[in-house]
Backbone as ProteinMPNN parsed JSONL, in Angstrom:
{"seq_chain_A": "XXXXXXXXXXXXXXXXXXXXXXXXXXXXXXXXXXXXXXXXXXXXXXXXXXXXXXXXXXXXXXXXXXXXXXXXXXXXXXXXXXXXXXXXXXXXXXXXXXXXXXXXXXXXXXXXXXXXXXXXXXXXXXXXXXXXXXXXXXXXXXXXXXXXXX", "coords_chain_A": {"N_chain_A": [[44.155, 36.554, 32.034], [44.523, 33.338, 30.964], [43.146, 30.994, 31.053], [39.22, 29.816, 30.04], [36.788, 31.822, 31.694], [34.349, 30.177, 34.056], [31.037, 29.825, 33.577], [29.569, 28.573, 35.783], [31.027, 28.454, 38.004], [31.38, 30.818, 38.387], [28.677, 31.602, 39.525], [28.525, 29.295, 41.276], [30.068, 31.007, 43.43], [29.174, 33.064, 43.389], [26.509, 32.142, 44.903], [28.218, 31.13, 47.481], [28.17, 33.399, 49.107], [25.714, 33.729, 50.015], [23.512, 34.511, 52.34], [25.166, 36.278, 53.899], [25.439, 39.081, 55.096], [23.614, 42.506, 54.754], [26.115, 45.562, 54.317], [26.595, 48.31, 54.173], [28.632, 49.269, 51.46], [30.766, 47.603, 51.891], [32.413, 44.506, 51.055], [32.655, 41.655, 51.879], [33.102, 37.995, 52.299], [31.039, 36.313, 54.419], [30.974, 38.405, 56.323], [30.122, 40.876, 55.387], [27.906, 42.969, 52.354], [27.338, 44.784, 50.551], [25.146, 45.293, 47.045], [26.833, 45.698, 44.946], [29.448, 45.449, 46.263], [29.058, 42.663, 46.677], [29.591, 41.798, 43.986], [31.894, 42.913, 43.343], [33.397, 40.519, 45.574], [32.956, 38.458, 44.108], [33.756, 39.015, 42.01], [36.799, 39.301, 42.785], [37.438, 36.653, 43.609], [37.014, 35.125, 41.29], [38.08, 36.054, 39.337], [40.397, 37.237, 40.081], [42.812, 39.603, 40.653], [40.361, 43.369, 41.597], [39.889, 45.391, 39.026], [39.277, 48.103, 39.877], [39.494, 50.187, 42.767], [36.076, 51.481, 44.095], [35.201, 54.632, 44.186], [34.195, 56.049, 47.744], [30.967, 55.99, 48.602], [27.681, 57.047, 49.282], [24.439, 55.821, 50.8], [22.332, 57.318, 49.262], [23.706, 57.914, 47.032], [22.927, 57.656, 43.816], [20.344, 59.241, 43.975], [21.507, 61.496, 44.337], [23.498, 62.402, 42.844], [22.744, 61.362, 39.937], [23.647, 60.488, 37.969], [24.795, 57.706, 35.836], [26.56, 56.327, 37.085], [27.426, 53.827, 38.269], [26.416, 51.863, 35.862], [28.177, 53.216, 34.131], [30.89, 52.593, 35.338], [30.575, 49.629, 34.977], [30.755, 49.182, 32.752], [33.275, 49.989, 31.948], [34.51, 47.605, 32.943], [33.477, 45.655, 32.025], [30.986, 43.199, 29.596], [29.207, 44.226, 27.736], [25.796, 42.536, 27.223], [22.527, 42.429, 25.416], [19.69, 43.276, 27.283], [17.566, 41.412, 27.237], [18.635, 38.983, 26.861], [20.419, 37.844, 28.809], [22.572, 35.458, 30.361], [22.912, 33.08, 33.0], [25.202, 34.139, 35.728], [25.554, 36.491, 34.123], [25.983, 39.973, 35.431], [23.653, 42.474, 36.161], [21.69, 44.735, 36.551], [19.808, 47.349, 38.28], [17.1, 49.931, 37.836], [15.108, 51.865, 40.015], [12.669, 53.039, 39.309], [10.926, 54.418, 36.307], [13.308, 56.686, 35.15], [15.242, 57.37, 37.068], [18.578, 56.774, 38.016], [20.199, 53.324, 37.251], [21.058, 51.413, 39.725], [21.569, 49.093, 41.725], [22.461, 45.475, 41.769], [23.107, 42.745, 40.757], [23.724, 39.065, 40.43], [22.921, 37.046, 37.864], [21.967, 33.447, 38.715], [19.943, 31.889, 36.512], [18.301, 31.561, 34.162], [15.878, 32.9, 35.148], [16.101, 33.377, 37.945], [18.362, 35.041, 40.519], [20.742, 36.15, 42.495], [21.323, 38.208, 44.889], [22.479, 41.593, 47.01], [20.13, 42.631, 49.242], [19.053, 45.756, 50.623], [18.905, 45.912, 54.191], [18.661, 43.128, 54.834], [19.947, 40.057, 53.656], [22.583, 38.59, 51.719], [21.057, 36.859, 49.11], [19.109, 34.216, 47.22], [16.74, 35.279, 44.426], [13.691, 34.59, 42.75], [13.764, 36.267, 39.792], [11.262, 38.196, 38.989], [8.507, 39.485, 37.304], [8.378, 42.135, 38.817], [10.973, 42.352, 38.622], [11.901, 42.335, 36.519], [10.982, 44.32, 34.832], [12.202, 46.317, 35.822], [14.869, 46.166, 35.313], [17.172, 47.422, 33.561], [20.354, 46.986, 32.601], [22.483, 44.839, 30.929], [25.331, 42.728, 31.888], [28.548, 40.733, 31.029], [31.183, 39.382, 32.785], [34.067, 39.498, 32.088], [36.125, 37.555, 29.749], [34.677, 35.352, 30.376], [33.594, 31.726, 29.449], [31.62, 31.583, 26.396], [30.869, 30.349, 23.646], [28.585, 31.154, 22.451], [28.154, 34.032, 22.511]], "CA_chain_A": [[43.27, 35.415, 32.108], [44.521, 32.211, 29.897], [41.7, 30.009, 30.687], [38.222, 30.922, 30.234], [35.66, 31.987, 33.004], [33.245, 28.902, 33.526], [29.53, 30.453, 34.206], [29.042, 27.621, 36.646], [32.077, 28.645, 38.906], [30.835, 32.091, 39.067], [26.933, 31.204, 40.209], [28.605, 28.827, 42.61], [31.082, 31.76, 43.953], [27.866, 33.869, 44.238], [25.838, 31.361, 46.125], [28.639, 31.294, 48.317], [27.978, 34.547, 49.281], [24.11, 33.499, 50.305], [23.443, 34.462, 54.166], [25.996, 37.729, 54.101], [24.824, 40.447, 56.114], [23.787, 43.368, 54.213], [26.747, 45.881, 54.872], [26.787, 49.32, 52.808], [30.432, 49.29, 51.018], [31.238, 46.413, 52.326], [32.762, 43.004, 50.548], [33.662, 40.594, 53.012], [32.159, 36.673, 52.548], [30.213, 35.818, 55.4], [30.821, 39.555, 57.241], [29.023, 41.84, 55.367], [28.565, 43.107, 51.662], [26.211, 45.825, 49.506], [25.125, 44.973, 45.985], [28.11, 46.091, 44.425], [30.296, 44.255, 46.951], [28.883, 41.05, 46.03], [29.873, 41.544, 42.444], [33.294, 42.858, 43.653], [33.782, 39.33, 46.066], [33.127, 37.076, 43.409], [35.085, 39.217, 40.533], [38.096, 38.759, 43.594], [37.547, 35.122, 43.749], [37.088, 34.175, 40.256], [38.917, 36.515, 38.231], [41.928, 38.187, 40.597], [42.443, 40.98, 41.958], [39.377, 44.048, 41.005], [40.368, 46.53, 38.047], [39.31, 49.775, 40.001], [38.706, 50.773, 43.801], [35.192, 52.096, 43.921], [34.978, 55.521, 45.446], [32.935, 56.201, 48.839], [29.139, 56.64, 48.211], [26.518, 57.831, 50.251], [23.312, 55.29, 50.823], [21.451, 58.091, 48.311], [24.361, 58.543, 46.081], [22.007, 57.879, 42.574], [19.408, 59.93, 44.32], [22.017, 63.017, 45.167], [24.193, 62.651, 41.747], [21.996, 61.491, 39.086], [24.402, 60.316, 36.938], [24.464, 56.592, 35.591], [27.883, 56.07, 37.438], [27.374, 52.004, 38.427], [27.039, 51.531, 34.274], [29.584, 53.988, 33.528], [31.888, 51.584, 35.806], [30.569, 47.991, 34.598], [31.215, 49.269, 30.916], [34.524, 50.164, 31.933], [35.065, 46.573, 32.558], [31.816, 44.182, 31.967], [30.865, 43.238, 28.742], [27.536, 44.608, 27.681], [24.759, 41.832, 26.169], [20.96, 42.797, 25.725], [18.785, 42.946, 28.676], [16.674, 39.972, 26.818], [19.716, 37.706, 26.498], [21.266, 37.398, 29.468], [22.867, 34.14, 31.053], [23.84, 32.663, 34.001], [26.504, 34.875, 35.861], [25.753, 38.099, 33.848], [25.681, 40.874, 36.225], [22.123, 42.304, 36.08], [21.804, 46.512, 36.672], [18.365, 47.619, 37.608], [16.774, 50.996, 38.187], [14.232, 51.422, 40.741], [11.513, 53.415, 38.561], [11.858, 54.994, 35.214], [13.751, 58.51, 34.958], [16.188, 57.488, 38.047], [19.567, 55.767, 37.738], [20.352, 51.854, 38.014], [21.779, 51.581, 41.216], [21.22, 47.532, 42.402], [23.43, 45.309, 40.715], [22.478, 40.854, 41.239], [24.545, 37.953, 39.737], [22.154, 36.032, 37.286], [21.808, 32.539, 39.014], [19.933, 30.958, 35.922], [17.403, 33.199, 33.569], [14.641, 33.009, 36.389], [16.509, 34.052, 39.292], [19.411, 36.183, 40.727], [21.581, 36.279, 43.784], [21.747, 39.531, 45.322], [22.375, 41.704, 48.551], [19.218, 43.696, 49.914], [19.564, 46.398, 52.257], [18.034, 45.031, 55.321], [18.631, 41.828, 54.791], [21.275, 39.56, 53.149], [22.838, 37.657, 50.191], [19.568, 35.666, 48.733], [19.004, 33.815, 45.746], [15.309, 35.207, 44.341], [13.507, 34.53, 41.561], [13.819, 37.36, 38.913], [9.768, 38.232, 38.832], [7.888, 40.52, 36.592], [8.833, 43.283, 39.083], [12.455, 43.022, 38.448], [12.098, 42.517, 34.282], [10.727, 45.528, 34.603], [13.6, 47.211, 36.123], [16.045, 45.869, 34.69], [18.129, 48.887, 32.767], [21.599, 47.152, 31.699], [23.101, 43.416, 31.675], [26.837, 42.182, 31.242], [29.03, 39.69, 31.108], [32.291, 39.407, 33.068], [35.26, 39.475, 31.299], [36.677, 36.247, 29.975], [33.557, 34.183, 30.13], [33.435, 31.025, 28.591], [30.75, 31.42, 26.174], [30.544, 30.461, 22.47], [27.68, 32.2, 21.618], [28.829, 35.42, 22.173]], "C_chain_A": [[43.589, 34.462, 30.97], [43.51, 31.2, 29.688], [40.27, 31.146, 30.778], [37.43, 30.626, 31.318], [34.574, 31.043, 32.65], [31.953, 29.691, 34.409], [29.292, 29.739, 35.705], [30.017, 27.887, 38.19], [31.726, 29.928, 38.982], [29.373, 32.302, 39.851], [27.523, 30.705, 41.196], [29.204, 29.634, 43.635], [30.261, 32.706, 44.752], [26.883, 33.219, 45.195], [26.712, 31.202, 47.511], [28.253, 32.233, 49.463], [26.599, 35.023, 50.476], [24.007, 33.86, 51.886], [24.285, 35.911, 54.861], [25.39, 38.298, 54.372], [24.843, 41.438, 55.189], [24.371, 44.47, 54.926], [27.094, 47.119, 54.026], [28.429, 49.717, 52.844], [31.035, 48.343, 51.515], [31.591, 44.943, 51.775], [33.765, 42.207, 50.951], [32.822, 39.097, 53.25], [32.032, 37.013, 53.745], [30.381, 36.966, 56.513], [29.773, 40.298, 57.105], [29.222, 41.8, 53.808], [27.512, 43.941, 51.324], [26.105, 44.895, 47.951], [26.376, 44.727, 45.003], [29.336, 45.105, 45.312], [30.107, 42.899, 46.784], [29.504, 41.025, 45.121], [31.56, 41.36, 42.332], [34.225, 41.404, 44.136], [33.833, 38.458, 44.811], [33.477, 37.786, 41.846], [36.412, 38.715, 41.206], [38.281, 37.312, 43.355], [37.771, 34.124, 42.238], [38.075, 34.731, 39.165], [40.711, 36.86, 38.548], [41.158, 39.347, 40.663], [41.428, 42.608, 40.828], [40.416, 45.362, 39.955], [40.164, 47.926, 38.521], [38.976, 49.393, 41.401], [37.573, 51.444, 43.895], [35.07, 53.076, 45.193], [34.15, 55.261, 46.698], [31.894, 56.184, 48.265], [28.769, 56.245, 49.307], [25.447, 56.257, 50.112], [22.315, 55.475, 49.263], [22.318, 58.693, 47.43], [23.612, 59.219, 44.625], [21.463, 58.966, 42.497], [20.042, 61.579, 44.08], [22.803, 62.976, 43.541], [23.781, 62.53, 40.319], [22.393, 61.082, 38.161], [24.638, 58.63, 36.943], [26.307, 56.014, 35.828], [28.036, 54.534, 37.804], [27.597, 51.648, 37.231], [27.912, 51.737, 34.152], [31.135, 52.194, 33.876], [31.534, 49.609, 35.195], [31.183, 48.166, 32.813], [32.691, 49.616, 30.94], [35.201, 48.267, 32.089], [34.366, 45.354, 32.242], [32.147, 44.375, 30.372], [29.099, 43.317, 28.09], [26.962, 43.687, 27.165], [23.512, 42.709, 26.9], [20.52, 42.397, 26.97], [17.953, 41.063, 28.491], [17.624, 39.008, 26.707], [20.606, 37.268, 27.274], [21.072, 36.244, 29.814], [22.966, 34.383, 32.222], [24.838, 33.515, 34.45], [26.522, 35.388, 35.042], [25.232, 38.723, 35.029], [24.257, 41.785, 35.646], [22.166, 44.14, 36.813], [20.084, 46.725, 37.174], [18.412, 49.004, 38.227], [15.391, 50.663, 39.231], [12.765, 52.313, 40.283], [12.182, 54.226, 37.571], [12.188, 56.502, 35.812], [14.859, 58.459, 36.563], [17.048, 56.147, 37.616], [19.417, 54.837, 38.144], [21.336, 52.334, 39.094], [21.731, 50.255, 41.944], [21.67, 47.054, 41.665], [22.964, 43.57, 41.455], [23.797, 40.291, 40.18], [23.315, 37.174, 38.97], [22.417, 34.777, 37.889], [21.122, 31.603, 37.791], [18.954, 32.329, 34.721], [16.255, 33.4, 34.473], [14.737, 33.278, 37.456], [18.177, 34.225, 39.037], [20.026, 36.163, 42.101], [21.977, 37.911, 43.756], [21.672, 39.835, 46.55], [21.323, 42.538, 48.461], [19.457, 44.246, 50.746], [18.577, 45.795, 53.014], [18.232, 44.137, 55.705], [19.671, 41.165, 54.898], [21.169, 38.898, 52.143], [21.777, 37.029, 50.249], [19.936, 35.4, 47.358], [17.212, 34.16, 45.761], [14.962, 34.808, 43.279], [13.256, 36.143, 40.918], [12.013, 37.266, 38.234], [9.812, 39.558, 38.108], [8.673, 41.563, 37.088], [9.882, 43.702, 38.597], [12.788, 42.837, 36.971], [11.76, 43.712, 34.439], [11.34, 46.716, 34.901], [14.339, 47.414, 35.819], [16.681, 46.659, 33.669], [19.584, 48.222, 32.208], [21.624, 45.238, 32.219], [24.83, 43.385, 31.242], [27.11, 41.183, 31.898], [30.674, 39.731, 31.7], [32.905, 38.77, 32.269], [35.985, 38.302, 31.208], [36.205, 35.209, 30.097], [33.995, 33.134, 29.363], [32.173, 31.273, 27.786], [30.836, 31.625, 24.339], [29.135, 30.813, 21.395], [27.549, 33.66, 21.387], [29.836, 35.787, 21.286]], "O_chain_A": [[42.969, 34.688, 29.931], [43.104, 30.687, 28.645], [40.101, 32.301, 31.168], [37.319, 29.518, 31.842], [33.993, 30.941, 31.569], [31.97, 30.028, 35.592], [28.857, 30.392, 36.653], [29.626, 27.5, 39.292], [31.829, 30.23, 40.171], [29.173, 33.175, 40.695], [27.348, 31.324, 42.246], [29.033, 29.226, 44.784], [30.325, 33.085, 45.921], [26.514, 33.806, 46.212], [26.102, 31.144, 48.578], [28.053, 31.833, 50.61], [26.446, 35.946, 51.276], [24.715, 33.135, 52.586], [24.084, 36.427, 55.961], [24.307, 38.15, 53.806], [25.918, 41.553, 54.6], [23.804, 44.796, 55.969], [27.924, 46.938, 53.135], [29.157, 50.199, 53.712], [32.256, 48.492, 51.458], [30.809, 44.105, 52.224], [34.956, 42.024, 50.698], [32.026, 38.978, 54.182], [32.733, 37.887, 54.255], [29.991, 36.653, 57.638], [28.85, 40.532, 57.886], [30.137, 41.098, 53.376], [26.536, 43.709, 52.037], [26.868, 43.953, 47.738], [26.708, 43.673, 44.461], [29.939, 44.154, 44.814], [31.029, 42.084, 46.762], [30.291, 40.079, 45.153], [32.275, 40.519, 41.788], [35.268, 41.052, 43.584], [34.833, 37.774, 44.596], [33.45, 37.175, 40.778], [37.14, 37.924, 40.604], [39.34, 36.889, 42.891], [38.326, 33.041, 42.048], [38.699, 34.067, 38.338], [41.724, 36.814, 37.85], [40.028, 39.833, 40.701], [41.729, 42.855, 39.66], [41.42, 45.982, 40.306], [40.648, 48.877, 37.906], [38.254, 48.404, 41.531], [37.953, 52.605, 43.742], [34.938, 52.853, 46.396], [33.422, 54.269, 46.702], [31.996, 56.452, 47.068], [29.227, 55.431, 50.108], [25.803, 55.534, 49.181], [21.823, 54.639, 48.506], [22.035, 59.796, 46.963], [23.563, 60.394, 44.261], [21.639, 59.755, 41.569], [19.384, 62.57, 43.765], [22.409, 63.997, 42.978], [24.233, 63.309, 39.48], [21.639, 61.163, 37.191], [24.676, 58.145, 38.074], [27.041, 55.487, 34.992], [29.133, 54.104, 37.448], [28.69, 51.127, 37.007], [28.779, 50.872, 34.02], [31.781, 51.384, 33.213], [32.338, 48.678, 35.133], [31.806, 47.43, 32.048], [33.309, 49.51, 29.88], [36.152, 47.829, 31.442], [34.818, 44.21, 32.253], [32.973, 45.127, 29.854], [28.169, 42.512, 28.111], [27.546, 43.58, 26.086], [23.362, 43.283, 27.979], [20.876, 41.403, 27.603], [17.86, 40.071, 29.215], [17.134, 37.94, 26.34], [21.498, 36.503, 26.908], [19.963, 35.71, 29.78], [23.091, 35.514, 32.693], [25.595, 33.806, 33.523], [27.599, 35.164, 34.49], [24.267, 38.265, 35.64], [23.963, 41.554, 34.474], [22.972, 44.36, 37.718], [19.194, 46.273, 36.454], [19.342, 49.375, 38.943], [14.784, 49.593, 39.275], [11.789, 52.169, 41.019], [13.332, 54.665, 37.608], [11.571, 57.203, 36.615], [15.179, 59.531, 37.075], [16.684, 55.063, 37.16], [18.753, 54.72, 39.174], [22.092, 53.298, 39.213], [21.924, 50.474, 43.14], [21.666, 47.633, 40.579], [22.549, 43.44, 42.607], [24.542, 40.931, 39.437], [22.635, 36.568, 39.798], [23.618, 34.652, 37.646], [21.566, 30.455, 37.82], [19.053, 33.554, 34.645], [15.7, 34.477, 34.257], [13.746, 33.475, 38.159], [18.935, 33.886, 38.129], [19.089, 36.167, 42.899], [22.638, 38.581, 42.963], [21.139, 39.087, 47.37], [21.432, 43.348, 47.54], [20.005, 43.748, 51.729], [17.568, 45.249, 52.569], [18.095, 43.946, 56.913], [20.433, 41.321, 55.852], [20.119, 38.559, 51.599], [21.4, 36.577, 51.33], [20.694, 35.99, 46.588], [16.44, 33.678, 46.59], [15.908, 34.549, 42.535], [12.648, 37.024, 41.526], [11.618, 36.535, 37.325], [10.669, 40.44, 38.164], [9.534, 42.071, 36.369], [10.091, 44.843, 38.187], [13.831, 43.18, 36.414], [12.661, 44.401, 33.962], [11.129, 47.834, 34.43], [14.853, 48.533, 35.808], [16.481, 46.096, 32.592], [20.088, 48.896, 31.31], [21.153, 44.618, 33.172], [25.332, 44.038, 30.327], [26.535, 40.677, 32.862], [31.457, 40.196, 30.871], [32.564, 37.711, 31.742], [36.51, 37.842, 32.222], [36.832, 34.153, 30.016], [34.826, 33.438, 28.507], [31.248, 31.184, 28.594], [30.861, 32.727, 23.791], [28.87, 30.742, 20.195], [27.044, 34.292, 20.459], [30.192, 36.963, 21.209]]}, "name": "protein", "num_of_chains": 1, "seq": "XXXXXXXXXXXXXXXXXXXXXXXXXXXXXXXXXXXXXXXXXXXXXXXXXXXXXXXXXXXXXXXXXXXXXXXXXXXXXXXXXXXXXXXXXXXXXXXXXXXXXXXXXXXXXXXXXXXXXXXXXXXXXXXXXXXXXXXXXXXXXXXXXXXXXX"}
């Protein structure tokens, strides 16, 4: 990467995304995609090609393994900031009650909302409400950011 990653080109990469069919393991614009596949599409698009293949998983992987394997993998290539300090286009981790792994993974859209896939559903932009501060278990920053405050 010689130039740096512009926040604004990764939000717009993820809004792209907006209307995708939720598709478990799946990252394919406008086919299908899971949480994680979102993040994957618009690391493809903005950065090149992804640093790891992510094994199979199950629906109830978290549930069945227990182990904080989504972090494990963003710390292998994200760049960790505080939960309280994220930007724009940091990737966004949450758990879905305490004492069980993060497992849902969003694109920060601004500090008040988030682009993510729901099962059920599809790519949305929501606002990041109480509920999901309160979830929220890890943030980072893709690799290469522009950002002089970091």
């Amino acid at each position: 990467m010689n130039q740096p990653i512009d926040r604004d080109a990764l939000v717009a990469e993820a809004r792209s995304w907006i209307g995708t069919s939720y598709r478990h393991q799946a990252s394919v614009k406008g086919v299908g995609c899971d949480c994680l596949g979102l993040v994957r599409g618009v690391w493809r698009a903005c950065l090149g090609e992804e640093p790891e293949a992510p094994p199979p998983y199950a629906p109830d992987w978290a549930e069945a393994g227990g182990d904080e394997t989504l972090a494990a993998a963003a710390l292998r290539h994200l760049v960790p900031v505080p939960c309280d300090a994220f930007d724009k286009a940091d990737v966004l981790l949450f758990r879905w009650r305490d004492g069980c792994v993060a497992k849902h993974a969003a694109i920060a859209s601004s500090a008040t909302t988030m682009i993510h896939a729901h099962d059920g559903a599809a790519v949305c932009e929501v606002a990041i409400t109480p509920w999901w501060r309160r979830r929220l278990a890890y943030a980072f920053t893709f690799p290469g950011v522009a950002d002089p405050l970091r």
